[in-house]
mmCIF file of the N, C-alpha and C atoms, coordinates in Angstrom:
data_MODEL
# 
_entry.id   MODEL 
# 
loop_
_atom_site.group_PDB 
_atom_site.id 
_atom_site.type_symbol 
_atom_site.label_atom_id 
_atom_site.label_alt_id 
_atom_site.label_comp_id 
_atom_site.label_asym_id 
_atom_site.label_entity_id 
_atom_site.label_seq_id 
_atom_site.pdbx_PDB_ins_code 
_atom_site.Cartn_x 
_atom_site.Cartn_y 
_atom_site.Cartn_z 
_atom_site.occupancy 
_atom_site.B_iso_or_equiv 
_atom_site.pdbx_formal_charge 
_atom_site.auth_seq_id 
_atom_site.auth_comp_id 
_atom_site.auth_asym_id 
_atom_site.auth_atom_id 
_atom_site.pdbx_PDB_model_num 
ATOM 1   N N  . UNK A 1 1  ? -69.170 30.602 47.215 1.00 0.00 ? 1  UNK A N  1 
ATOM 2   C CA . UNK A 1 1  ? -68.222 29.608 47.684 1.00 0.00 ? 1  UNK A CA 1 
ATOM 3   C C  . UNK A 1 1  ? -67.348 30.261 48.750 1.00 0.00 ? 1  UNK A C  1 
ATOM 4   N N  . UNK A 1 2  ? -67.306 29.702 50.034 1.00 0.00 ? 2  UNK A N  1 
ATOM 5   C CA . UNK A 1 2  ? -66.196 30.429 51.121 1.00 0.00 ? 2  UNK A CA 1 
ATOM 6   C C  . UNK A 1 2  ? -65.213 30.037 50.842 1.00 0.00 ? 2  UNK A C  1 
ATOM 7   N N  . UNK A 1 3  ? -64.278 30.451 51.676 1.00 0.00 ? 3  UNK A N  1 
ATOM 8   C CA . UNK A 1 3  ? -62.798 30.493 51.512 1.00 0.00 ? 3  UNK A CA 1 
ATOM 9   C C  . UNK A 1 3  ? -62.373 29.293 51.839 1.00 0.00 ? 3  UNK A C  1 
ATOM 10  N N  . UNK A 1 4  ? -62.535 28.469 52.780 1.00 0.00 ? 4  UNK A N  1 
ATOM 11  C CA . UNK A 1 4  ? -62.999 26.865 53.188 1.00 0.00 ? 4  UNK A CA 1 
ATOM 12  C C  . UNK A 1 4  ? -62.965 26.088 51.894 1.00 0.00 ? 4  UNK A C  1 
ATOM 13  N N  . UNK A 1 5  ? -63.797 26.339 50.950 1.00 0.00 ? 5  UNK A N  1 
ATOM 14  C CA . UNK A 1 5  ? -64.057 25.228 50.460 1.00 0.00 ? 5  UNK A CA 1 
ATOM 15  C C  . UNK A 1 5  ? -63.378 25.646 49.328 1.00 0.00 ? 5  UNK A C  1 
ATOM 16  N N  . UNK A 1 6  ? -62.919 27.190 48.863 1.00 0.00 ? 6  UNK A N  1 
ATOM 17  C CA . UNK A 1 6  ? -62.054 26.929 47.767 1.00 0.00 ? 6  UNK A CA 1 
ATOM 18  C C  . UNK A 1 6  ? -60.692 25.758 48.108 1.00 0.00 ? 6  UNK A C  1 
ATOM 19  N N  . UNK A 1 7  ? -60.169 26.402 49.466 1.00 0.00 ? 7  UNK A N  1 
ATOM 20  C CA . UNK A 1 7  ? -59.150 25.660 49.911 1.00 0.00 ? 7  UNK A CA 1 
ATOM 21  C C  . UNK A 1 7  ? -58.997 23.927 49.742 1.00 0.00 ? 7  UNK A C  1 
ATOM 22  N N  . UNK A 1 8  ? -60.369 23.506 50.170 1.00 0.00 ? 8  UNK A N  1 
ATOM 23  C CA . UNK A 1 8  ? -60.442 22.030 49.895 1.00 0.00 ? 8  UNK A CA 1 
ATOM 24  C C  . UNK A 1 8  ? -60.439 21.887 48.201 1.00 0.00 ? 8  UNK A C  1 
ATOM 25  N N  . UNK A 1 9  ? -61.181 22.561 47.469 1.00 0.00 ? 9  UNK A N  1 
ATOM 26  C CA . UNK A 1 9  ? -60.818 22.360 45.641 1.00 0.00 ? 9  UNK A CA 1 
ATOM 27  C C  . UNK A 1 9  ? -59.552 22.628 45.505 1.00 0.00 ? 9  UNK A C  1 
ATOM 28  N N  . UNK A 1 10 ? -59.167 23.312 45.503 1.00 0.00 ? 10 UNK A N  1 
ATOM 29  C CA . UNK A 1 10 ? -57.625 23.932 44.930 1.00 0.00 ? 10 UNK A CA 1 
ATOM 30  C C  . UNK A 1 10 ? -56.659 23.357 45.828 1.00 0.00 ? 10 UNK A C  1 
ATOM 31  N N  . UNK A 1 11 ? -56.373 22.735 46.634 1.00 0.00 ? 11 UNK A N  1 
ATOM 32  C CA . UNK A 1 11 ? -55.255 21.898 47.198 1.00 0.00 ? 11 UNK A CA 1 
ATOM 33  C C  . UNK A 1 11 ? -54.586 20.873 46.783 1.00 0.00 ? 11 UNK A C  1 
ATOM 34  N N  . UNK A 1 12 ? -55.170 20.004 45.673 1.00 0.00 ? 12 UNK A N  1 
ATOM 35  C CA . UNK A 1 12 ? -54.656 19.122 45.524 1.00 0.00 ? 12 UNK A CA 1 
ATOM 36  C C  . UNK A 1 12 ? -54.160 19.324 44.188 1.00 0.00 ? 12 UNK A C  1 
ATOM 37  N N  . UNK A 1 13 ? -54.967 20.127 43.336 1.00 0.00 ? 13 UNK A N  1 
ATOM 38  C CA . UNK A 1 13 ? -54.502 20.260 42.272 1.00 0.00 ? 13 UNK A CA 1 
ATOM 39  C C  . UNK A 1 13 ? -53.153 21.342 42.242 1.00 0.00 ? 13 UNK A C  1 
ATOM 40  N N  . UNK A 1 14 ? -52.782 21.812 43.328 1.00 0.00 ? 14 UNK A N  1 
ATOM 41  C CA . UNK A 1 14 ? -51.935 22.551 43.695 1.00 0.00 ? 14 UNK A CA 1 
ATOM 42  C C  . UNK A 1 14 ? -50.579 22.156 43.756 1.00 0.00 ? 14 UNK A C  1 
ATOM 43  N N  . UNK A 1 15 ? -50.954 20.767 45.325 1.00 0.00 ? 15 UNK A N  1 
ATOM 44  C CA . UNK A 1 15 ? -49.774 20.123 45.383 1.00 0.00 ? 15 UNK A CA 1 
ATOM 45  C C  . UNK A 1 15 ? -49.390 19.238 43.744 1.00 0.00 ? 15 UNK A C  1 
ATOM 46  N N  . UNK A 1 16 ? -50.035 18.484 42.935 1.00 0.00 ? 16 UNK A N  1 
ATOM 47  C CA . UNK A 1 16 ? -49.563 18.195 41.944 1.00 0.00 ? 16 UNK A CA 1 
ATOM 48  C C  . UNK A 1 16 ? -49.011 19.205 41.147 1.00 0.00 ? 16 UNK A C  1 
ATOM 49  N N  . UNK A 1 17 ? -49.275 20.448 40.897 1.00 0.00 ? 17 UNK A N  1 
ATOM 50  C CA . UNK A 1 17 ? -48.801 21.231 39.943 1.00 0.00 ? 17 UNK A CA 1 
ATOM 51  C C  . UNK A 1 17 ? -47.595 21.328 39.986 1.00 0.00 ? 17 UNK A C  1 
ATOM 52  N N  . UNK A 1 18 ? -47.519 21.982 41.658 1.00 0.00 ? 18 UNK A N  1 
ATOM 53  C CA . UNK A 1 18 ? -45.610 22.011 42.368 1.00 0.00 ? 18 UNK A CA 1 
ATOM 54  C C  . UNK A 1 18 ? -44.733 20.407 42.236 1.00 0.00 ? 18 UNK A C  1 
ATOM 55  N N  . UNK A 1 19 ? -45.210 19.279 42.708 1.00 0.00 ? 19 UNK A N  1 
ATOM 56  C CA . UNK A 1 19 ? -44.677 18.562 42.087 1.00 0.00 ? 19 UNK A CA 1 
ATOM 57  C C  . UNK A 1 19 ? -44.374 18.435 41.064 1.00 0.00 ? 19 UNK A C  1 
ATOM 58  N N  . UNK A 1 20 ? -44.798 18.270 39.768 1.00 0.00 ? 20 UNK A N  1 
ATOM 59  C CA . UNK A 1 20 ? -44.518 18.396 38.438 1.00 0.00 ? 20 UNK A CA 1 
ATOM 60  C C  . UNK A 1 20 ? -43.608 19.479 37.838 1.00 0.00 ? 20 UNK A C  1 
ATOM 61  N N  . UNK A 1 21 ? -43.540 20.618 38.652 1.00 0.00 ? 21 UNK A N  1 
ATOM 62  C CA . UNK A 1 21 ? -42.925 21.650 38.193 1.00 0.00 ? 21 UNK A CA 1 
ATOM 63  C C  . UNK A 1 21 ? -41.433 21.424 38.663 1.00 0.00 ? 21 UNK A C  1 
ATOM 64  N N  . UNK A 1 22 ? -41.457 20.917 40.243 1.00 0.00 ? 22 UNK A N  1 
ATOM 65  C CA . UNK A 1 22 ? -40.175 20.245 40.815 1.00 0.00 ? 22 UNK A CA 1 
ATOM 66  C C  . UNK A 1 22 ? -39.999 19.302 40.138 1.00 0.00 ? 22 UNK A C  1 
ATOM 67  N N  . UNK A 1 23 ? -40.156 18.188 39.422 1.00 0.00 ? 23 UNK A N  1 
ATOM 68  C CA . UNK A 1 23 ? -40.170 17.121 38.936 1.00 0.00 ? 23 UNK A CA 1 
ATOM 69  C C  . UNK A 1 23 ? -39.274 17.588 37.223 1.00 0.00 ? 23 UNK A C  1 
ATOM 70  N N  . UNK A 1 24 ? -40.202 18.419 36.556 1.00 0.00 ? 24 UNK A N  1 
ATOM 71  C CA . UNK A 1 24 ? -39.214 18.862 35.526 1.00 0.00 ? 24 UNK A CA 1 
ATOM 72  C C  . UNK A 1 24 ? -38.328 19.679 35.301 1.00 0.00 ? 24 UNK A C  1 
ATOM 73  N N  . UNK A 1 25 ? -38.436 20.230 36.589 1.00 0.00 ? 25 UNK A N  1 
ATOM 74  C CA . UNK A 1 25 ? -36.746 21.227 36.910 1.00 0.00 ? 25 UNK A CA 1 
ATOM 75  C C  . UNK A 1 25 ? -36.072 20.553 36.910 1.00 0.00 ? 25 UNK A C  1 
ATOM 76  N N  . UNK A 1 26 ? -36.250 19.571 37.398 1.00 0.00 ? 26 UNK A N  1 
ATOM 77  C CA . UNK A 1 26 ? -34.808 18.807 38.379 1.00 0.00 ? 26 UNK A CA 1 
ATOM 78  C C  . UNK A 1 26 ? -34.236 17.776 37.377 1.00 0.00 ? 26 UNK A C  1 
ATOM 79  N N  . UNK A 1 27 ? -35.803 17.295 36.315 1.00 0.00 ? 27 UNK A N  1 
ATOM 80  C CA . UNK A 1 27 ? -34.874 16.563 35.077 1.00 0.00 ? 27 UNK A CA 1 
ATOM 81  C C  . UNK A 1 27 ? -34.013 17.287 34.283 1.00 0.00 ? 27 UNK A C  1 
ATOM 82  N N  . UNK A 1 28 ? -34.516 18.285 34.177 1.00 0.00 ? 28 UNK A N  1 
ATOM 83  C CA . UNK A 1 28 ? -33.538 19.480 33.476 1.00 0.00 ? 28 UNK A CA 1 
ATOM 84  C C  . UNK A 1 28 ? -32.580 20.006 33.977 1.00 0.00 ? 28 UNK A C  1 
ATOM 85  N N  . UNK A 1 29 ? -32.647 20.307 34.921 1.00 0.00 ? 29 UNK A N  1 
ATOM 86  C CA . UNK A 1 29 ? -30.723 21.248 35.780 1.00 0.00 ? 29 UNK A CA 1 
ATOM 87  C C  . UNK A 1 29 ? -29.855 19.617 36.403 1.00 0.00 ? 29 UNK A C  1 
ATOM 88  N N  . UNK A 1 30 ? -30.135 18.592 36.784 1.00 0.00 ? 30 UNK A N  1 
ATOM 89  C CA . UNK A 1 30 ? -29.771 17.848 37.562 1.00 0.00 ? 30 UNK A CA 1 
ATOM 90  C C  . UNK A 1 30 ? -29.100 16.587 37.453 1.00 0.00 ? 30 UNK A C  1 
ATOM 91  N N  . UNK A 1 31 ? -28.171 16.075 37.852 1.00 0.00 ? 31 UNK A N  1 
ATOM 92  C CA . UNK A 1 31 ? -28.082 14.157 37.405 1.00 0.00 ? 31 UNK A CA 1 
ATOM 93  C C  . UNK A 1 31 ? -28.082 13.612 38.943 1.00 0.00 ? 31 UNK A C  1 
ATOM 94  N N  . UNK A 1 32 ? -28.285 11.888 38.400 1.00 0.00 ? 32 UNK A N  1 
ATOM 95  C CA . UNK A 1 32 ? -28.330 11.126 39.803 1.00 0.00 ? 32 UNK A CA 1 
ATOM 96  C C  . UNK A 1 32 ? -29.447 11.429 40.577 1.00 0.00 ? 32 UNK A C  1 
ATOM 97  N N  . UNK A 1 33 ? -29.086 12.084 41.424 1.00 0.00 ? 33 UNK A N  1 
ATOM 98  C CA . UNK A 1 33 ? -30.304 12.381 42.704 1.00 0.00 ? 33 UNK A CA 1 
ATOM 99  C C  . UNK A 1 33 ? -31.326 13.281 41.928 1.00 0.00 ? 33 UNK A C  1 
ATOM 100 N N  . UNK A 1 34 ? -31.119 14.250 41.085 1.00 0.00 ? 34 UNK A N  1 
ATOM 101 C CA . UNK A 1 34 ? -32.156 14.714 40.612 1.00 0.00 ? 34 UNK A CA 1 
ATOM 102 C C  . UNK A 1 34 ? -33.285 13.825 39.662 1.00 0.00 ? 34 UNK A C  1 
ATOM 103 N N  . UNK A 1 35 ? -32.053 13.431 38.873 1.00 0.00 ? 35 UNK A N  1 
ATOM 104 C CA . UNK A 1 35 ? -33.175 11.999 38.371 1.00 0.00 ? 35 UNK A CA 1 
ATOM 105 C C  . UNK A 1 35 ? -34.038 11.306 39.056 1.00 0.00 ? 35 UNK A C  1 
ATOM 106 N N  . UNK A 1 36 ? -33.356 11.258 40.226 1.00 0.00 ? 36 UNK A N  1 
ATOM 107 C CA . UNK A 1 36 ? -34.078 9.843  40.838 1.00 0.00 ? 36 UNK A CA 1 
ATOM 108 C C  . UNK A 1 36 ? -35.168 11.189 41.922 1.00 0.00 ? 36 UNK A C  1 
ATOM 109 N N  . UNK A 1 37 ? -35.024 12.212 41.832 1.00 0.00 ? 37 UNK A N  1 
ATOM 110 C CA . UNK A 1 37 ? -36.446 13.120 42.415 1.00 0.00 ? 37 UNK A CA 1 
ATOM 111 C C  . UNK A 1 37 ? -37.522 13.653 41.328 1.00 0.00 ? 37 UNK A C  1 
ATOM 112 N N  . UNK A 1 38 ? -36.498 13.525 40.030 1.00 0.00 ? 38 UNK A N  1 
ATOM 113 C CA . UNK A 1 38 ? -38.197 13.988 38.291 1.00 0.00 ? 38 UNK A CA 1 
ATOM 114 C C  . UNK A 1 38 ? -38.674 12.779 38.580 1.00 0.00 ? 38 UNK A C  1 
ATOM 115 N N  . UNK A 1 39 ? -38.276 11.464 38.806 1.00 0.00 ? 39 UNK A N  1 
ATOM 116 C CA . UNK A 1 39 ? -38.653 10.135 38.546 1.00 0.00 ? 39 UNK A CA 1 
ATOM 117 C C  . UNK A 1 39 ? -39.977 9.927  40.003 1.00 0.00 ? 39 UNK A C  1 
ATOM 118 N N  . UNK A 1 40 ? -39.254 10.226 40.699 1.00 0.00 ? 40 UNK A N  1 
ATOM 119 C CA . UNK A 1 40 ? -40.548 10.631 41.865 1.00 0.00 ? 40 UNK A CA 1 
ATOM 120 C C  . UNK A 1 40 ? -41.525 11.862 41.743 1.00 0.00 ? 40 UNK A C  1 
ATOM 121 N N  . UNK A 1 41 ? -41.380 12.809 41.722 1.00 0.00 ? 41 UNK A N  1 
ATOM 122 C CA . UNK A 1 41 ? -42.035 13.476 41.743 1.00 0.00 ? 41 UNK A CA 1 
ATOM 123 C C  . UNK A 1 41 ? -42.761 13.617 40.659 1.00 0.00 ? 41 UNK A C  1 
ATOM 124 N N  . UNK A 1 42 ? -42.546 12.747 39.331 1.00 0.00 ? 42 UNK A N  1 
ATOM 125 C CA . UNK A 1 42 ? -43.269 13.092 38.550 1.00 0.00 ? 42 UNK A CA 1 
ATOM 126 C C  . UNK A 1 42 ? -44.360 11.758 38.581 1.00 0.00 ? 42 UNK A C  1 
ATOM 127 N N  . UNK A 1 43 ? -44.012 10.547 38.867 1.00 0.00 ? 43 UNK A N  1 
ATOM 128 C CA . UNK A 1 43 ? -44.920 9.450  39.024 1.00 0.00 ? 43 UNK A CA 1 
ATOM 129 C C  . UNK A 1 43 ? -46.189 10.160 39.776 1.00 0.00 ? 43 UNK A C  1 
ATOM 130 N N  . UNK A 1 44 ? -45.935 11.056 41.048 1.00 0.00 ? 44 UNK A N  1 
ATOM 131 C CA . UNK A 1 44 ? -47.213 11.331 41.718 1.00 0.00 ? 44 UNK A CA 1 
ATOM 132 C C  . UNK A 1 44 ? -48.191 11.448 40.961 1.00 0.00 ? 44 UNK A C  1 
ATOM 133 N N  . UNK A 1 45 ? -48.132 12.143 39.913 1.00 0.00 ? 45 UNK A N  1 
ATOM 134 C CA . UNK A 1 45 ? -49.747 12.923 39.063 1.00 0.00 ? 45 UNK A CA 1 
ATOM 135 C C  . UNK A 1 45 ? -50.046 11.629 38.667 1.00 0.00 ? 45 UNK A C  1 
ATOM 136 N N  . UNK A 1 46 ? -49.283 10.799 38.330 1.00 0.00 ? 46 UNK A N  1 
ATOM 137 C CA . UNK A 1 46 ? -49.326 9.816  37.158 1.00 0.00 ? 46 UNK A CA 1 
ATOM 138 C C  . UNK A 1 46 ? -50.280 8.449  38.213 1.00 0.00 ? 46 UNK A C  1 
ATOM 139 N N  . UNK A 1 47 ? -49.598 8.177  39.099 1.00 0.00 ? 47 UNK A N  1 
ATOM 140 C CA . UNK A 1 47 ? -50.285 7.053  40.447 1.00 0.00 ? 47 UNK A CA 1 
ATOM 141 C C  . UNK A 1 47 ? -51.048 8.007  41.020 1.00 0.00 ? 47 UNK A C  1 
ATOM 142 N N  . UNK A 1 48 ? -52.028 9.435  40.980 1.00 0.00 ? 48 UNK A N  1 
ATOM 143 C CA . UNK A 1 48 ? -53.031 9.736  41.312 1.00 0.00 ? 48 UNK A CA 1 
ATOM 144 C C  . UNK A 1 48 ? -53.885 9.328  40.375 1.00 0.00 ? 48 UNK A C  1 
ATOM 145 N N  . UNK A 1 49 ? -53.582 9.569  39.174 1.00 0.00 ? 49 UNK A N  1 
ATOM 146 C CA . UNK A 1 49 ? -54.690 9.480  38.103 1.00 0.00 ? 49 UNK A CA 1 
ATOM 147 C C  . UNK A 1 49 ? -54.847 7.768  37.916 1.00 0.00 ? 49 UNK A C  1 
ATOM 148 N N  . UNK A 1 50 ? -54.014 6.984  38.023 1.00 0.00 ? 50 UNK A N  1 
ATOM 149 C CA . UNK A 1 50 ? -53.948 5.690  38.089 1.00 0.00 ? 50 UNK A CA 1 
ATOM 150 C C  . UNK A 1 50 ? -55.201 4.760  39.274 1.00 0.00 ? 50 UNK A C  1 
ATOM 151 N N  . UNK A 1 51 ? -55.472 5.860  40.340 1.00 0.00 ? 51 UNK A N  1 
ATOM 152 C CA . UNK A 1 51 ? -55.874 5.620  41.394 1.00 0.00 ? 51 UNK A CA 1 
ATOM 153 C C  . UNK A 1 51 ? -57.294 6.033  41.138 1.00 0.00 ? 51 UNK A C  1 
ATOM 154 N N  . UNK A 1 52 ? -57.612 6.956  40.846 1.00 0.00 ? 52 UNK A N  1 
ATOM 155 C CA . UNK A 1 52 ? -58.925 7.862  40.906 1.00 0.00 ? 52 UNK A CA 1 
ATOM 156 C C  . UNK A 1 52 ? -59.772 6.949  39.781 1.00 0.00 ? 52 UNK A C  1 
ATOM 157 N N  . UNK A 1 53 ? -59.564 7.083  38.210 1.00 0.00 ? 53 UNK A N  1 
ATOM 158 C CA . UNK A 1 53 ? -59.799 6.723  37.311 1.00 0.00 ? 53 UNK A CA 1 
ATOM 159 C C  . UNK A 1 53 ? -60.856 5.530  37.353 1.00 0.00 ? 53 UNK A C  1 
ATOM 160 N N  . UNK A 1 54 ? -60.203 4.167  37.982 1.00 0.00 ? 54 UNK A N  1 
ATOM 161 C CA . UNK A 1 54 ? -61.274 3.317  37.942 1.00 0.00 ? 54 UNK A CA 1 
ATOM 162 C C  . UNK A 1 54 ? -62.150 3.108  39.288 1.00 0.00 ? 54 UNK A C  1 
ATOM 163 N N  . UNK A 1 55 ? -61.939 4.300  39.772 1.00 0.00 ? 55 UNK A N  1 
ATOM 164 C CA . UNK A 1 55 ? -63.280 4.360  40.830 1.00 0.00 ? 55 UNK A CA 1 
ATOM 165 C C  . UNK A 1 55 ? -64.511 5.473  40.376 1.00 0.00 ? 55 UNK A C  1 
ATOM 166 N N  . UNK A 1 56 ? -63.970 6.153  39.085 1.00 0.00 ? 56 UNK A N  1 
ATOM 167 C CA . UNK A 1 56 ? -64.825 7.065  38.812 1.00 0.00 ? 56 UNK A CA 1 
ATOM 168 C C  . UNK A 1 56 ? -66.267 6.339  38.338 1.00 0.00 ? 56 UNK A C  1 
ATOM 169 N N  . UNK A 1 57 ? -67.511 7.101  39.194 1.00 0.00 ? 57 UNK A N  1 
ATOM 170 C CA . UNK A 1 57 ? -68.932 6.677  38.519 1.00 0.00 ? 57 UNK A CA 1 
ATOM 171 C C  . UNK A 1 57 ? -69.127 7.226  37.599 1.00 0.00 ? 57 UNK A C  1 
ATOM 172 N N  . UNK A 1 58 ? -69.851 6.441  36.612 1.00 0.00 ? 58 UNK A N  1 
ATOM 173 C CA . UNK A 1 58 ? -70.340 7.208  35.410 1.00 0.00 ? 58 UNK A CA 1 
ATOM 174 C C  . UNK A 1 58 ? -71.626 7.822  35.760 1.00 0.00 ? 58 UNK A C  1 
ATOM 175 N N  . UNK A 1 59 ? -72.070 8.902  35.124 1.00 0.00 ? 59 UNK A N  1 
ATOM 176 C CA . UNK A 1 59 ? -72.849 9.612  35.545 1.00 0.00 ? 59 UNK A CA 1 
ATOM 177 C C  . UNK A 1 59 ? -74.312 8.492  35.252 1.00 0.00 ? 59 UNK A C  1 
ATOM 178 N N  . UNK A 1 60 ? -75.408 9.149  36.029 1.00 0.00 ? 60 UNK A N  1 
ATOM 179 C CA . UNK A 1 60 ? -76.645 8.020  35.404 1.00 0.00 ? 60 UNK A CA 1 
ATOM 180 C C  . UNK A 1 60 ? -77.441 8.678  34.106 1.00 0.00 ? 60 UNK A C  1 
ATOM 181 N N  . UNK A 1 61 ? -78.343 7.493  33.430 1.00 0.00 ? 61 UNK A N  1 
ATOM 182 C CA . UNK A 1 61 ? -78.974 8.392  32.545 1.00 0.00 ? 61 UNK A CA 1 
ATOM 183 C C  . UNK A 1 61 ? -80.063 9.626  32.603 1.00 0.00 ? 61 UNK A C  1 
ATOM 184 N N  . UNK A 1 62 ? -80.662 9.377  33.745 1.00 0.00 ? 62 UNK A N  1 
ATOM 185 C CA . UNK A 1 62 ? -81.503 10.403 34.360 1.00 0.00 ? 62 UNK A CA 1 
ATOM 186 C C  . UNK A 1 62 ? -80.366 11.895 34.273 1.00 0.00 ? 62 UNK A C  1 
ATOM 187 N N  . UNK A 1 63 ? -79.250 12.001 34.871 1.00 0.00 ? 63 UNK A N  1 
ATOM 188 C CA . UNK A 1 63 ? -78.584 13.313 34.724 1.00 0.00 ? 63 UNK A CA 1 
ATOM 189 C C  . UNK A 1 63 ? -78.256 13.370 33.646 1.00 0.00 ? 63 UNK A C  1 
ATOM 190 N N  . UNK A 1 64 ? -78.299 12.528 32.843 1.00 0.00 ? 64 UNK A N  1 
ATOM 191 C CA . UNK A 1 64 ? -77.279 12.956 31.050 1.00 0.00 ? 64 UNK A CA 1 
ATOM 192 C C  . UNK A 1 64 ? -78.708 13.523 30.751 1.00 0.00 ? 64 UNK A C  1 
ATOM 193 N N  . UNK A 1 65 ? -79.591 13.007 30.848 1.00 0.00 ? 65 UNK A N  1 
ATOM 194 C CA . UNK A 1 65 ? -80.865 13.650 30.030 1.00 0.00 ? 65 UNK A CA 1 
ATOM 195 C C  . UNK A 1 65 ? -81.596 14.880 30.621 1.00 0.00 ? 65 UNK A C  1 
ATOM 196 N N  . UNK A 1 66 ? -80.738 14.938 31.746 1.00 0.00 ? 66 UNK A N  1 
ATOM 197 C CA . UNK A 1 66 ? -81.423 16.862 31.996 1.00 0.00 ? 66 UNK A CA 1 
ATOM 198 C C  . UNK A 1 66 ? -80.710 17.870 31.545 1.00 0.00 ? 66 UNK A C  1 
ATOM 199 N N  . UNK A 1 67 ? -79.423 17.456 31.158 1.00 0.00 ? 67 UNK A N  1 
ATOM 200 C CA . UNK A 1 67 ? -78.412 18.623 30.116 1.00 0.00 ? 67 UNK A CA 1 
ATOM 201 C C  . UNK A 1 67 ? -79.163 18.487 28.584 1.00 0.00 ? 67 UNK A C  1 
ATOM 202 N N  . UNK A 1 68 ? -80.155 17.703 28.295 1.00 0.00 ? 68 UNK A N  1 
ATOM 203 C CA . UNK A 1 68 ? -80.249 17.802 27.477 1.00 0.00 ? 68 UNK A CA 1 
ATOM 204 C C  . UNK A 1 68 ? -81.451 18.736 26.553 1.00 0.00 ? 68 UNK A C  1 
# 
């Protein structure tokens, strides 16, 4: 795997991580504006997975039956 394409895997799961991590700092040290940035920053993971989910294909039976 080149360095290229780790970059394209690991980017996104990246930027969500830092969000989330900003997201529960800020519920924790913060009021008002921090609230209202856990409240954002933490929806992101939440309206990605909201998004992805029902576009996911299920795999076909031809590939389930070669793991097998």
């Amino acid at each position: 795997m080149s360095a290229k394409e780790r970059v394209d895997v690991w980017t996104a799961p990246i930027v969500l991580g830092a969000l989330t991590a900003v997201g529960l700092i800020s519920a924790l040290v913060s009021d008002d504006a921090g609230d209202v940035l856990a409240w954002l920053t933490l929806g992101v993971p939440v309206a990605v997975v909201l998004w992805y989910v029902p576009r996911r294909q299920p795999k076909s039976a031809v590939s389930r039956n070669d793991s097998i």
